[in-house]
C-alpha positions, 0 to 999 in steps of 0.5 A: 763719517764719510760715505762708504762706512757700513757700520760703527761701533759707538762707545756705549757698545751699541751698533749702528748699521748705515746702509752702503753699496762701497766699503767699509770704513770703522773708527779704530780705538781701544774703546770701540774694539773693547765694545765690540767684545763686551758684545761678544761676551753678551752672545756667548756668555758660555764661552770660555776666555781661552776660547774666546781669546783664541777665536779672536785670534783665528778670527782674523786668521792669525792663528800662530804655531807658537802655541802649538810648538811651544805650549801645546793644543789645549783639550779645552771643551770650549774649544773643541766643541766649536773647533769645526764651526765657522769662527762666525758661528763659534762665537754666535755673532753677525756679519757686520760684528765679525768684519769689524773685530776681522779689520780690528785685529788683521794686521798688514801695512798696505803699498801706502805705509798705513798700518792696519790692525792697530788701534789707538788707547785712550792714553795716545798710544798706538798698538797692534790687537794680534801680537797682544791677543796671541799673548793672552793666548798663550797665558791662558794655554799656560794656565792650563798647564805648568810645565811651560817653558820659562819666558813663554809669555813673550814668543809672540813678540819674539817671533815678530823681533826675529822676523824684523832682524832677518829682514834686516839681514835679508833685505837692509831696511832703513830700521831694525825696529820702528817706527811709529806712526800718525793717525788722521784724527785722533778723536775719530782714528780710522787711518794710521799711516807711518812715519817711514819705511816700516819694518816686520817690528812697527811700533804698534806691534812691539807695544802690543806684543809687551802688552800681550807679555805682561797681560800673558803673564798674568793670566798663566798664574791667576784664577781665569774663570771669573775674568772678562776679556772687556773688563781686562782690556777696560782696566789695563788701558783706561784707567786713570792717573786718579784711580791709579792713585788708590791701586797698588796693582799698578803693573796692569796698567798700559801706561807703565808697560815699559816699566813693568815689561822690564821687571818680565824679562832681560836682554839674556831671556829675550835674546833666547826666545827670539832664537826660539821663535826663528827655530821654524826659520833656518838661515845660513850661517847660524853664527851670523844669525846669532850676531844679528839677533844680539845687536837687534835685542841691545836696540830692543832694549834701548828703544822700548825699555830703557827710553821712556814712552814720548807722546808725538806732536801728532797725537797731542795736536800740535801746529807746524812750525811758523818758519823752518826750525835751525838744525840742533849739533849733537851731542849737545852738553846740557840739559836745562830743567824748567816749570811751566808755572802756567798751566799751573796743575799736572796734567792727569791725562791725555787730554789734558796734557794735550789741551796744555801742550796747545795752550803752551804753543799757541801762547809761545807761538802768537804771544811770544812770537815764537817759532815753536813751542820752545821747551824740547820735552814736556814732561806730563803727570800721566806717565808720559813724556810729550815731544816739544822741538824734540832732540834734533831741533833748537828750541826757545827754552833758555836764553842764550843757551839754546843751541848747547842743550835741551830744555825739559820742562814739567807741567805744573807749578813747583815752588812747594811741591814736587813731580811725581817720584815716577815722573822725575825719574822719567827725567832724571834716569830714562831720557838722559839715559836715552839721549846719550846712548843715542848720540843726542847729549854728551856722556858728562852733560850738565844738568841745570835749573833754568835760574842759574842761567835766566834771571827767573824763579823757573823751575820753582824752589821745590823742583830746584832743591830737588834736582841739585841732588840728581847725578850731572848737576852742577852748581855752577855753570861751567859754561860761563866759568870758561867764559871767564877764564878766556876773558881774564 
């Protein structure tokens, strides 16, 4: 850590204080801002977790309306009792712990597009704590009374979506939503700065806000009083692919927030509640609003919900390029489907897969001779698809074949066995789905195994069984049948 830091929180939750006359300088992962609350929770083992929830929010002043015009104040005790404290006071903690959770959960994108209030989860993605607190918020208000409004869990995203098409409508940013960002050292995250021009709808605060839905939702209907706010947050964004395997309440998992936000809402439901959420913030022309929020929802819904999560190269470590990489000319026709044989085993994490996707790439770039890793997209067993040359560039992946299509292969060795169901749906249904919508393959692509075309075994008897089943694919190649055709 460099000079200037005033404190860290470790990862076993004890606080180390170094003295500094500069400023301060905190490690910002879902593991240290959960021990930061544990310590809370220590403190104050009376308090309640709407109020400490609710401190949290006004910790960092972001206290919002929302739960007030829409689900009402809470008579809480709890609440009430500490109402007219300092938030320092309410919750019995130190100085040095209150500025940490104040830069924790404070969310603003300063002059240099690095996004503050964000913290990175142990499965490499990138959320903002204020949209997911003020959904917990409101879960918990609704728990205390059931007359709320149908779809109440997501008005802390909806406000933060209308914001972002208004702005839009205002102001012609680059984006309506987006975009995602880098963080500086992933095993130490102090600065996240992003990839572009930023919206009123980062990445990290979209993320956030499902997460908030989805945990918001199921706090409104579930016995609150025996729940820590630690453990919650602890399971929702550590538990792993082993463990998952032996839980059937999969839906309180981070990495299947897309998934399950899906079963929460539709485009009809969010359309409405981002209406609601603007109704604080009248513009002229109120048709014209209306047009944009629906085109800002089908974006929404393509980009976060019918896309599939993909873990960017900065978050798994990958080297440059050794040469500027050739320009893809989408929409291409084809998508060819490949094992890595070696590694051999699916990654269950993301430490592994990304140990994997740098082994693949140093093998590719140095015992190849490669420019690149080739494959476009990797496919892990955590839940996650990992970015390889990615849609716009031309890959290494299938010999003579490059330029016309994506290779996409699965980590793992697939001769007698096969992926996950959930991770081949990735494949077969999200990122097909999610290249044509967005330009990158042809509405009528052809799906092939790496061996129709390569003499090799790739992608592995039980994996190629498998996909001669999936809508697109084509026993034959009709690439090479119209070569034959122009030849005779």
């Amino acid at each position: 850590m460099r000079p200037g830091a005033l404190w860290i929180i470790t990862m076993s939750g004890i606080f180390t204080v170094i003295q500094s006359s500069v400023t301060a300088v905190y490690l910002r992962n879902m593991e240290d801002f959960i021990s930061a609350v544990t310590h809370s929770e220590d403190l104050n083992p009376r308090l309640s977790l709407l109020a400490l929830v609710t401190s949290l929010c006004k910790i960092a002043d972001q206290s919002d309306n929302i739960t007030h015009d829409f689900l009402g104040s809470s008579d809480n005790r709890d609440e009430i009792h500490y109402k007219n404290n300092s938030i320092t006071e309410q919750l019995n903690i130190n100085h040095s712990l209150s500025n940490f959770l104040n830069q924790a959960i404070h969310h603003f994108i300063t002059d240099a597009h690095e996004e503050r209030g964000v913290v990175l989860t142990p499965d490499g993605t990138t959320i903002a704590l204020a949209p997911l607190l003020l959904g917990l918020e409101s879960g918990l208000r609704a728990n205390e009374d059931s007359n709320q409004p149908h779809g109440f869990y997501l008005l802390p995203l909806a406000k933060n979506l209308g914001l972002s098409f208004l702005q839009f409508w205002n102001a012609t940013p680059p984006e309506r939503l987006g975009p995602d960002g880098c963080w500086d050292n992933v095993s130490a995250p102090m600065i996240f700065t992003l990839s572009g021009v930023p919206s009123l709808a980062t990445d990290a605060e979209v993320q956030g806000g499902m997460d908030g839905a989805i945990l918001g939702k199921h706090l409104s209907v579930v016995n609150c009083s025996d729940i820590k706010l630690s453990t919650l947050l602890r399971s929702y964004y550590s538990g792993t692919m082993e463990e998952l395997d032996h839980v059937s309440d999969t839906h309180l998992r981070g990495r299947y927030r897309r998934h399950n936000f899906k079963k929460i809402t539709n485009s009809f439901l969010l359309q409405e509640k981002v209406a609601d959420a603007l109704h604080s913030h009248p513009q002229q022309g109120d048709i014209g609003v209306e047009s944009l929020i629906e085109k800002g929802i089908k974006e929404f819904v393509l980009r976060y919900m019918e896309c599939p999560a993909i873990i960017p190269r900065c978050i798994w470590g990958a080297a440059p390029p050794q040469v500027p990489l050739t320009p893809l000319s989408p929409p291409l026709p084809y998508l060819y489907i490949h094992h890595t044989e070696i590694p051999s085993k699916p990654c269950l994490n993301l430490q592994m897969c990304s140990k994997n996707m740098r082994a693949m790439q140093h093998f590719h770039q140095k015992g190849r001779g490669w420019y690149d890793l080739g494959y476009s997209f990797v496919v892990g067993s955590d839940g996650y698809i990992y970015e390889g040359r990615g849609w716009t560039w031309v890959g290494a992946h299938t010999k003579g074949r490059n330029p016309v299509g994506y290779g996409v292969a699965f980590i793992g060795n697939y001769s007698t066995h096969l992926p996950s169901h959930y991770d081949m749906e990735l494949v077969r249904h999200h990122l097909v789905n999610c290249g044509v919508s967005n330009g990158f393959l042809q509405e009528n692509y052809t799906i092939l195994g790496h061996r129709q075309v390569v003499a090799t075994s790739c992608p592995g008897d039980s994996l190629y069984s498998e996909i001669t089943t999936w809508e697109h694919y084509k026993d034959t190649d009709p690439l090479w049948t119209s070569a034959v055709t122009d030849m005779t």
